[in-house]
C-alpha positions in Angstrom: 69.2 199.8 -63.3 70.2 202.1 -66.2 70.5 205.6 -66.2 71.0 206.5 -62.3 72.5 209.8 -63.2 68.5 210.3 -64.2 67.8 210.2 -60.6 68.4 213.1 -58.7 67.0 215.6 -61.9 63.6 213.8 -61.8 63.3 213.6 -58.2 63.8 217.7 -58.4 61.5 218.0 -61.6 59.0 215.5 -59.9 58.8 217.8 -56.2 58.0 220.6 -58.9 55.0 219.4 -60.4 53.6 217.4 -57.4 50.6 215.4 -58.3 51.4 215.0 -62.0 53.6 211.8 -61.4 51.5 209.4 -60.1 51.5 205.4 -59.9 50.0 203.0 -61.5 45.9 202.7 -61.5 44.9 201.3 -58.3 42.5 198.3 -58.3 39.6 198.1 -56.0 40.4 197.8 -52.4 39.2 194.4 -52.2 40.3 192.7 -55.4 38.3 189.7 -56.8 38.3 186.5 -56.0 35.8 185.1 -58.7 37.8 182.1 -60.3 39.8 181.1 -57.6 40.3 178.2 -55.7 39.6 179.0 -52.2 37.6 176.1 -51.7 39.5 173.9 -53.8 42.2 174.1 -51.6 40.4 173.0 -48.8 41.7 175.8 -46.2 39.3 176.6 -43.3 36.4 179.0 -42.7 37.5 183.0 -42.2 36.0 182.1 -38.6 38.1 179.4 -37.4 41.2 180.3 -39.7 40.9 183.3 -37.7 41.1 182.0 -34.7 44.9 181.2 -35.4 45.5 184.1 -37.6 45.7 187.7 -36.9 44.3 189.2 -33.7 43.8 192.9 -35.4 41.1 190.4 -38.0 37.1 190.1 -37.4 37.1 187.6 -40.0 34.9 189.8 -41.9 36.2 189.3 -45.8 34.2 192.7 -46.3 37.0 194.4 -44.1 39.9 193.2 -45.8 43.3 194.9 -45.4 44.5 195.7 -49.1 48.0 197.0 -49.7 49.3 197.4 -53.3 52.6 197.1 -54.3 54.6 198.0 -57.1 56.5 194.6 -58.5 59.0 194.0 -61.2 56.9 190.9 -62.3 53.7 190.1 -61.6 52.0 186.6 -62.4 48.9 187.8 -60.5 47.1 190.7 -60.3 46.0 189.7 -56.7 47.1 187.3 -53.8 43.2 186.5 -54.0 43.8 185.0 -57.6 45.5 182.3 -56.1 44.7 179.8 -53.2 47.3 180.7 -51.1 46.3 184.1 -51.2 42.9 183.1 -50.6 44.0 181.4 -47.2 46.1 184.1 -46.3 43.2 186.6 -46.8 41.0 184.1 -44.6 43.9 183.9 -41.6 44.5 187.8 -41.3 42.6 189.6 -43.2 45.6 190.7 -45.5 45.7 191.0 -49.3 47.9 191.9 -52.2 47.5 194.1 -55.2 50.1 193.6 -57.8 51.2 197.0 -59.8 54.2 197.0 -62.6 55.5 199.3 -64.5 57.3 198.8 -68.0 59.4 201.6 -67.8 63.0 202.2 -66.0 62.1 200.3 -62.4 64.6 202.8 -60.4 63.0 205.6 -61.9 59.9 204.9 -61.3 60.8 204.2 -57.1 62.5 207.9 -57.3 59.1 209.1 -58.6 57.1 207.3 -56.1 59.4 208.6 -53.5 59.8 212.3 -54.8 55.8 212.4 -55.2 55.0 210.7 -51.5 52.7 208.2 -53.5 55.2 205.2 -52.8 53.2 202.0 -51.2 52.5 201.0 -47.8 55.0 197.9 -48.6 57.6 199.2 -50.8 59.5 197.6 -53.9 63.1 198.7 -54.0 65.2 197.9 -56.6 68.8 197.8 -55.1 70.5 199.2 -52.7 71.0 202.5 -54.2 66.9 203.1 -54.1 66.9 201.9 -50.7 69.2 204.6 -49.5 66.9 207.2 -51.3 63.9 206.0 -49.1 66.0 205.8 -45.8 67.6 209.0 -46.3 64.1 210.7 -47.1 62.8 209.3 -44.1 60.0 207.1 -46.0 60.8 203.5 -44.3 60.4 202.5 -41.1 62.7 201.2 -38.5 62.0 197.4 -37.8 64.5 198.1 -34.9 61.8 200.2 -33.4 59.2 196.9 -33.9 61.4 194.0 -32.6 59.2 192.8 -30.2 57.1 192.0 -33.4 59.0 190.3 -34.9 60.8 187.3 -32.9 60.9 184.9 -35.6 61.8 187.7 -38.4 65.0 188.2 -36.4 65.8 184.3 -35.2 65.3 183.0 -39.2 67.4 186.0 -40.8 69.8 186.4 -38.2 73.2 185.9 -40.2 71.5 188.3 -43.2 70.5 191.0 -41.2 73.7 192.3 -40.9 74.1 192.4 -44.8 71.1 194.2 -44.9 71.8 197.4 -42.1 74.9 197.9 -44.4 72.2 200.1 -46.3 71.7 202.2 -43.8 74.4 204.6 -42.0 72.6 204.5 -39.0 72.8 200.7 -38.6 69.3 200.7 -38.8 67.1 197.3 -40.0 64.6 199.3 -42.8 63.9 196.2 -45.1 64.5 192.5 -45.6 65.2 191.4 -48.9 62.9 188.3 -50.8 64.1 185.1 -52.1 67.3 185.0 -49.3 69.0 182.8 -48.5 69.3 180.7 -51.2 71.6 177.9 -51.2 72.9 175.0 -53.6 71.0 172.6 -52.1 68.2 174.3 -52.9 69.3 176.5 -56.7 72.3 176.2 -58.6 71.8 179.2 -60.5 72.8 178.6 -64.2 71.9 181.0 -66.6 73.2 179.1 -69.3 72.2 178.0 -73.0 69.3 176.2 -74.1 69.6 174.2 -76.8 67.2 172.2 -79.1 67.3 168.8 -78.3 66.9 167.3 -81.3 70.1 169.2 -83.1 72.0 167.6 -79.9 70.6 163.9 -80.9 71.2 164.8 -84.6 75.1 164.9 -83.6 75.2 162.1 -81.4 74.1 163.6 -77.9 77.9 165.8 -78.0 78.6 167.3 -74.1 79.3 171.3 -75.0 80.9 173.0 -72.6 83.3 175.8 -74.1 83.1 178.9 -76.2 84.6 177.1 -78.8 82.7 174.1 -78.0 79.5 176.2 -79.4 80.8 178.1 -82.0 81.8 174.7 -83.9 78.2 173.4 -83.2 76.2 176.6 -84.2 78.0 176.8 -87.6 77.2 173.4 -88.1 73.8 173.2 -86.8 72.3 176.6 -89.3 73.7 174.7 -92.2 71.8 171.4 -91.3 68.3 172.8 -89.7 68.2 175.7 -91.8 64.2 175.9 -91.5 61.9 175.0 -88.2 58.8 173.0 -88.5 56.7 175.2 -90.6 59.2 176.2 -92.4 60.4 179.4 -91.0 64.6 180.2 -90.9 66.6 179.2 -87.7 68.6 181.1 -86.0 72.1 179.9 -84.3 72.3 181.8 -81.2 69.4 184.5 -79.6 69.1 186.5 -76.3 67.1 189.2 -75.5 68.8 192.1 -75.9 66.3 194.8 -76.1 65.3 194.4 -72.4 66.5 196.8 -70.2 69.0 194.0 -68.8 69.9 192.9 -72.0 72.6 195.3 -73.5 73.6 196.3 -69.7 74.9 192.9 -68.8 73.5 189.5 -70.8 76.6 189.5 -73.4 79.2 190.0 -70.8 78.0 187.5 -68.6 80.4 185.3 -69.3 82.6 185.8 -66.7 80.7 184.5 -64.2 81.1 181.3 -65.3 84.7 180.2 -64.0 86.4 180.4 -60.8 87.2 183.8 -60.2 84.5 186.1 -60.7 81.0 185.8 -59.2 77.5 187.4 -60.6 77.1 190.9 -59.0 75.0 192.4 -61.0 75.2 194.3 -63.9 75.9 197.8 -62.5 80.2 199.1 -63.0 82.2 196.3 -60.7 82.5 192.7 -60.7 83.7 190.9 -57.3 86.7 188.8 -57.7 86.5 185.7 -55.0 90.2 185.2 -54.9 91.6 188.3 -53.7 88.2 189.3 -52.8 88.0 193.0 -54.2 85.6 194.6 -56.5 87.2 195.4 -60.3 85.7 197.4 -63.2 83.5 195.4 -65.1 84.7 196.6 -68.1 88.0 196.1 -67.8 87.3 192.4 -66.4 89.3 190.4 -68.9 86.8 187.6 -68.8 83.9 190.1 -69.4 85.8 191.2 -72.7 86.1 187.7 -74.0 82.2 187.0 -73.5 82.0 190.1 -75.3 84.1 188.4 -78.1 82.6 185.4 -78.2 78.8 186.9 -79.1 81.4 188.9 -82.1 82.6 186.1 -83.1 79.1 184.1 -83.5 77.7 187.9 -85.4 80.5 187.6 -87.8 79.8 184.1 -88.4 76.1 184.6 -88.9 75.3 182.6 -86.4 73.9 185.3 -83.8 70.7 186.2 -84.5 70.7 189.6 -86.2 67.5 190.6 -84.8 68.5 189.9 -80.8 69.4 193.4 -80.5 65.8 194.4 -81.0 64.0 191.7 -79.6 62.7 191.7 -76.1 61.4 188.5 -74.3 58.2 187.9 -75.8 60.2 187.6 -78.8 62.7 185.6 -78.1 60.1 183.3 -76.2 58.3 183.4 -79.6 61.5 181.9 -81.0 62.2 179.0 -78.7 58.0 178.6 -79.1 58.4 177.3 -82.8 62.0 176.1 -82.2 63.6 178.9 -85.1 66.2 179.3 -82.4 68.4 176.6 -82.0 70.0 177.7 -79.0 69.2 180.5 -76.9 71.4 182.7 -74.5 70.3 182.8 -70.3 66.4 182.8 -71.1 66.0 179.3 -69.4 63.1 180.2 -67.5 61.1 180.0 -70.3 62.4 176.1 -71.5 58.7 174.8 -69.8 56.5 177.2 -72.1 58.5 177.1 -75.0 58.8 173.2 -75.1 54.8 172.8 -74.1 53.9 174.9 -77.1 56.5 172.7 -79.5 54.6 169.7 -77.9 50.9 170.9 -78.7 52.1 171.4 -82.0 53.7 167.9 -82.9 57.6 168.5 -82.2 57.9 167.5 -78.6 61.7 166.1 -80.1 62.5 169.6 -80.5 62.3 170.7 -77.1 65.0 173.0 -75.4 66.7 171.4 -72.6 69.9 173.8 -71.0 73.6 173.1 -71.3 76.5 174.5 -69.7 78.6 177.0 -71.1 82.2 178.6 -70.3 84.9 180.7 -71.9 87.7 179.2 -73.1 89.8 180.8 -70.6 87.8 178.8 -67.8 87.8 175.2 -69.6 88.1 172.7 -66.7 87.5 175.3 -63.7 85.1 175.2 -61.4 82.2 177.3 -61.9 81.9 179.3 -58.2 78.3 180.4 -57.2 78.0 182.6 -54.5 74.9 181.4 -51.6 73.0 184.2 -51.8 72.6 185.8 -48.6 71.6 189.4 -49.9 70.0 190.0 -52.8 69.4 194.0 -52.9 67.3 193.5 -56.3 64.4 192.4 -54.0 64.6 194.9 -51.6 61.2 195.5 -49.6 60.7 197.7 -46.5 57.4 198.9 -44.8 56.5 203.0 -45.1 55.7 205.6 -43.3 52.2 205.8 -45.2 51.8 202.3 -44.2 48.0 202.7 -42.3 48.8 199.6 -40.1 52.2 198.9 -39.8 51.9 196.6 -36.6 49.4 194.4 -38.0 51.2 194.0 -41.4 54.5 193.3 -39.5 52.9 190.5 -36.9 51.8 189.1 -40.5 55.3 189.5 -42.0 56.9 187.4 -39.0 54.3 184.9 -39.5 55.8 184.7 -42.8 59.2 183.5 -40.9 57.9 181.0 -39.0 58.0 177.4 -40.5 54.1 177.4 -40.7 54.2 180.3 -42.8 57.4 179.2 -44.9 56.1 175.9 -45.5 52.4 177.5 -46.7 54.4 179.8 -48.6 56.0 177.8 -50.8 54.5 174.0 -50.3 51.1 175.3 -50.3 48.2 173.6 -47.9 48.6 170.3 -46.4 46.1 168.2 -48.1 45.8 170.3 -50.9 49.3 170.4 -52.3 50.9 167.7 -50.6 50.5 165.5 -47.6 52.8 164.6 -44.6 54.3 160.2 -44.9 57.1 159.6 -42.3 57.8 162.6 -41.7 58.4 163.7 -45.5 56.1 166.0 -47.6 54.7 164.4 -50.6 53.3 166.7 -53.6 49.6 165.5 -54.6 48.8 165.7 -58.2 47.6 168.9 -57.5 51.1 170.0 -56.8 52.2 168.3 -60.0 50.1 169.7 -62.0 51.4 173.3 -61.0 54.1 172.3 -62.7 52.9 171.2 -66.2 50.0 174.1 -66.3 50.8 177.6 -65.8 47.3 178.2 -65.2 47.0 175.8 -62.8 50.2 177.0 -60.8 48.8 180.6 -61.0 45.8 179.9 -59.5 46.9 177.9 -56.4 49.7 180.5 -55.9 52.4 177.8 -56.2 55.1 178.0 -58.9 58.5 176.3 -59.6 61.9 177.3 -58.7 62.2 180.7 -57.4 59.4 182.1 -59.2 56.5 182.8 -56.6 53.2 184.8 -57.4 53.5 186.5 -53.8 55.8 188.9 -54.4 57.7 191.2 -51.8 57.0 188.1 -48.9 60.1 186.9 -46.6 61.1 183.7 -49.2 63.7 181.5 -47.9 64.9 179.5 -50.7 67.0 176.6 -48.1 66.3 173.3 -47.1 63.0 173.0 -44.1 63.4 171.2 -40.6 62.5 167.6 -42.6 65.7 168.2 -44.7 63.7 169.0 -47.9 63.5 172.4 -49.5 60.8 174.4 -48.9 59.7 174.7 -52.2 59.0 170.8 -53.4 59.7 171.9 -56.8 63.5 172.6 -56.3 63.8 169.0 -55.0 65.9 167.3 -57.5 63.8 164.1 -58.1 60.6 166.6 -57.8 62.4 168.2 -60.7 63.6 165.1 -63.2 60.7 163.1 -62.0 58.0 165.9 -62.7 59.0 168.9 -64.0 60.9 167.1 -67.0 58.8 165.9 -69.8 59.4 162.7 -71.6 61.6 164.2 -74.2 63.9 166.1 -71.6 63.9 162.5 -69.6 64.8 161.1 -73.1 67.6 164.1 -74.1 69.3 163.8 -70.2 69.2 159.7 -70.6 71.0 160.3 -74.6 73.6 162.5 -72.8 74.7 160.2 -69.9 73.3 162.6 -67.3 71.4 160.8 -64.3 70.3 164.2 -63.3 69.0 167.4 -65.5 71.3 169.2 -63.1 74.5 166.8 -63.0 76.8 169.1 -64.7 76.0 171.9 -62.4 76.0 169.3 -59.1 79.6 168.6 -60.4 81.5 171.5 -61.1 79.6 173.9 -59.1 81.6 175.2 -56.2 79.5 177.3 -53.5 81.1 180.3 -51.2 80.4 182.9 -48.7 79.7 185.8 -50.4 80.5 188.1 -47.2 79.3 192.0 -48.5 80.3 192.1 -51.9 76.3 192.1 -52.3 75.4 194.8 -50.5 78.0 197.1 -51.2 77.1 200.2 -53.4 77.6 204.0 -53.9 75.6 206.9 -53.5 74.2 207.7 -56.7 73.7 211.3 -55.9 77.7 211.8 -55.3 80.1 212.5 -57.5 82.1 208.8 -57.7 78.1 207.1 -57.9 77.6 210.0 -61.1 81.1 208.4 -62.2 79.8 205.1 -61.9 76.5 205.8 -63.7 78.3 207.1 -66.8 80.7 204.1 -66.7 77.5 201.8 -67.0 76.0 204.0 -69.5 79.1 204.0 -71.9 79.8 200.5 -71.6 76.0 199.9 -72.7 76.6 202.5 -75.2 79.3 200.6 -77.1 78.0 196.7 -76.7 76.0 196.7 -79.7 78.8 198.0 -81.6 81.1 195.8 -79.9 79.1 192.5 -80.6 78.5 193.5 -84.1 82.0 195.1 -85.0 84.1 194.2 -88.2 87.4 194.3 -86.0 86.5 194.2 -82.6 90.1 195.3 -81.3 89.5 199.0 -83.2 85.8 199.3 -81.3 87.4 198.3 -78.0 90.2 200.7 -78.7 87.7 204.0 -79.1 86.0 202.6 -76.0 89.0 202.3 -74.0 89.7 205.9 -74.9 86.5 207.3 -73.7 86.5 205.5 -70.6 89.4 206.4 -69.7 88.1 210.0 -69.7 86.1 208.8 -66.6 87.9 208.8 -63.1 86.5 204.7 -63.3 89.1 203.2 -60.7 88.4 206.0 -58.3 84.9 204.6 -57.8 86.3 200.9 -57.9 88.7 202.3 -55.0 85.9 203.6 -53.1 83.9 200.7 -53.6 86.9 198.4 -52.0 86.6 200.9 -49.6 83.3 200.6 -48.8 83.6 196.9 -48.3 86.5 197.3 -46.0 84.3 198.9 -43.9 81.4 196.7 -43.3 84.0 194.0 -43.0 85.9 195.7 -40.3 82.3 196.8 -38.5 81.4 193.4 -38.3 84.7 192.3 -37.1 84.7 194.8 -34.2 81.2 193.5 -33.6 81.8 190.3 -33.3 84.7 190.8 -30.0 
């Protein structure tokens, strides 16, 4: 994400020494599956799953087909850890071997590629990556495998155009995980969390604005100046020590109105209404998130050590509620507010709130239905040893057998079939009060799934309910909130967790604005590289600056050194064209 200018030098220095760069370990070709829950989930024997499953499988688990892949997150170190995985295995003969990497992601793909190491199913990380590994020649054509893939092509048929646009041959050389994703499945709301019991503490208050928070921080140090065990609060954290964190987290605001929509945090934002990229940094929403997180550091009310502090630490914050509120981490609300629970405080338990600038008071917060998502790019190799039998699974994946397995789990495991609708058993329940638990069977909540690098549709099935039970909305308030979220939704007038989001949330087309990017081996994708890098250069200074107009001024000078709306021009550009393409294909 940082860094491309990086690229092309390492990829040079990389061809140079050859065997020096080399992944991550490998683990044994057949992985382990001691401590799962194979029979547990009540799937059938390898012989007669097999009889359904792959025809390039004997059934024998000795003979396994094992394909690592490199993944930004792994819950898992195998599919075989988890049930799912475990059927999969039994079905075609097909596993999963997880490998991260806690270094620079896009680097680590340029080594992978420059080396010839890169897996048999590759992990791309935007569409910049994937143009290195089409342009080298790495990926294969799924063009060239159609006849494969019948119900690849029906299920993703209005994204695969998003997804040639990487290519300049119109080629198909990936498909992209977690697309679509619609409302009725994800409102995605990377808000604040805030503790629950500060919000009852001043009468259950509905914050919404900048200034909205700012007034309840300052009051909120003064009167819980000490957690539990007697450690100091903090007003406002956020992990700003990740790689995403100084690139994008404190600008972020500007997604939150009506104008601008989330695309990334690379040198452009997308403005819906005259539907052309801008420079991020001169978004004039994007400055005023900027000086919002300056206002709370002058204040003392941002937590001084955010700029340091990576996840685990910030998790470690919500974990003994020191934070009072917490900036876009909400994917860790669950863990946080089970570990205040074990220790007595289940009242202080994080629940998330909206937020908006003060510019966008009363607008509608627009969400784009994500129909490419080039962060999750995947794509099957040339050193792929089978590539027809791990594509005949891959379109398995596509059917609604393989969706609904995917994500629902097994029928009569994880849920059963009454009139028609899937119900969860408490097996399915308990995936989502046990992290252990959900780990093991393969099945987690929201869009967070243990298989990485599978086809994931995140939409609604043929029964009308999402795919994934967990992003049902009753599923969710029903059981995936404990008693004192029920309790903290109930004190704020809200008959849903999600009912601020259901009402001011307004869904669009995204069109290309997603899979639009530059060469990062040209000279505009160089310009574009340095304009990230600046802009990540000056946040700290900008968030903790004594007059934020003199920082912003010395910014604005050395930016405009940079040729910036050049490659905002040829962006535009860019997405003229793939509009215009699919215009003319469409006569």
């Amino acid at each position: 994400m940082k860094k491309h200018i990086r690229l092309l030098a390492i990829l040079l220095a990389v061809l140079m020494l050859g065997s020096m760069f080399t992944g991550c370990a490998k683990k044994t070709a057949s992985g382990s599956a001691s401590g799962t829950t194979a029979a547990s989930a009540g799937s059938a024997s390898a012989a007669s799953a097999q009889s359904s499953g792959s025809d390039d499988w004997d059934g024998n688990m000795d003979n396994l087909y094992t394909i690592d892949i490199l993944a930004d997150t792994s819950y898992v170190d195998s599919s075989l850890d988890t049930a799912i995985g475990q059927y999969i295995a039994q079905k075609f003969g097909i596993a999963f071997n997880y490998l991260t990497y806690s270094g620079d992601m896009q680097e680590k793909q340029a080594l992978m590629l420059a080396g010839g190491d890169f897996n048999e199913m590759q992990y791309m990380q935007y569409q910049t990556i994937v143009q290195q590994y089409i342009d080298a020649g790495a990926l294969l054509n799924l063009d060239d495998y159609k006849d494969l893939l019948p119900d690849f092509y029906t299920r993703f048929a209005d994204l695969i155009p998003y997804w040639r646009a990487a290519s300049k041959d119109g080629g198909l050389y990936k498909w992209e995980s977690a697309t679509p994703r619609t409302v009725d499945t994800e409102i995605p709301h990377f808000d604040i969390m805030v503790r629950s019991d500060v919000l009852e503490h001043y009468g259950w208050p509905n914050l919404v604005t900048a200034s909205d928070w700012k007034a309840f921080l300052a009051k909120a140090v003064k009167d819980f100046p000490t957690s539990y065990d007697g450690q100091s609060t903090v007003g406002l954290t956020t992990p700003l020590a990740e790689s995403w964190g100084m690139q994008g987290v404190a600008a972020i605001g500007y997604e939150k109105g009506d104008t601008y929509v989330a695309a990334g945090n690379d040198y452009y934002t997308y403005n819906d209404k005259t539907q052309q990229f801008e420079d991020y940094l001169l978004n004039p929403e994007a400055k005023e998130s900027f000086q919002f997180f300056n206002d709370l550091y002058k204040e003392g009310l941002l937590d001084e050590e955010c700029f340091t502090d990576t996840s685990d630490n910030t998790l470690a914050k919500m974990s003994d509620g020191r934070a009072i509120a917490v900036w876009y981490m909400s994917w860790n609300n669950s863990t946080a507010n089970a570990a205040l629970t074990e220790a007595g405080h289940p009242e202080m338990s994080y629940i998330q709130q909206p937020f908006q600038l003060d510019s966008q008071a009363g607008q509608k917060y627009t969400a784009p239905a994500i129909y490419s998502y080039p962060y999750m790019s995947y794509g099957v190799t040339t050193n792929c040893k089978h590539p027809e039998r791990l594509l005949k699974f891959i379109n398995w994946c596509c059917t609604e057998e393989g969706q609904l397995l995917l994500q629902s789990g097994i029928e009569g495991t994880h849920y059963t079939v009454e009139n028609g609708k899937r119900v969860p058993t408490d097996l399915r329940y308990q995936c989502s009060s046990d992290e252990a638990t959900a780990k093991k069977e393969g099945l987690m909540d929201g869009d967070v799934f243990p298989l990485r690098g599978l086809p994931m549709c995140f939409t609604l099935a043929e029964d009308g309910q999402p795919y994934n039970l967990s992003q049902d909305q009753t599923y969710i308030d029903e059981h995936g909130l404990s008693d004192r979220e029920k309790e903290a939704f109930a004190g704020l007038g809200w008959k849903t967790s999600n009912q601020w989001w259901a009402e001011n949330v307004e869904a669009i087309d995204p069109g290309y604005f997603q899979s639009c990017a530059l060469d990062t081996t040209s000279d505009l994708g160089k310009v574009g590289a340095k304009m990230v890098e600046l802009r990540v250069k000056y946040s700290a200074n900008l968030l903790m600056a004594d007059n934020f107009d003199d920082v912003w001024s010395q910014l604005m000078t050395e930016y405009d050194k940079l040729d910036h709306q050049k490659v905002i021009d040829a962006m535009n550009e860019t997405l003229a064209g793939y509009v215009a393409a699919k215009n003319a294909a469409s006569k």
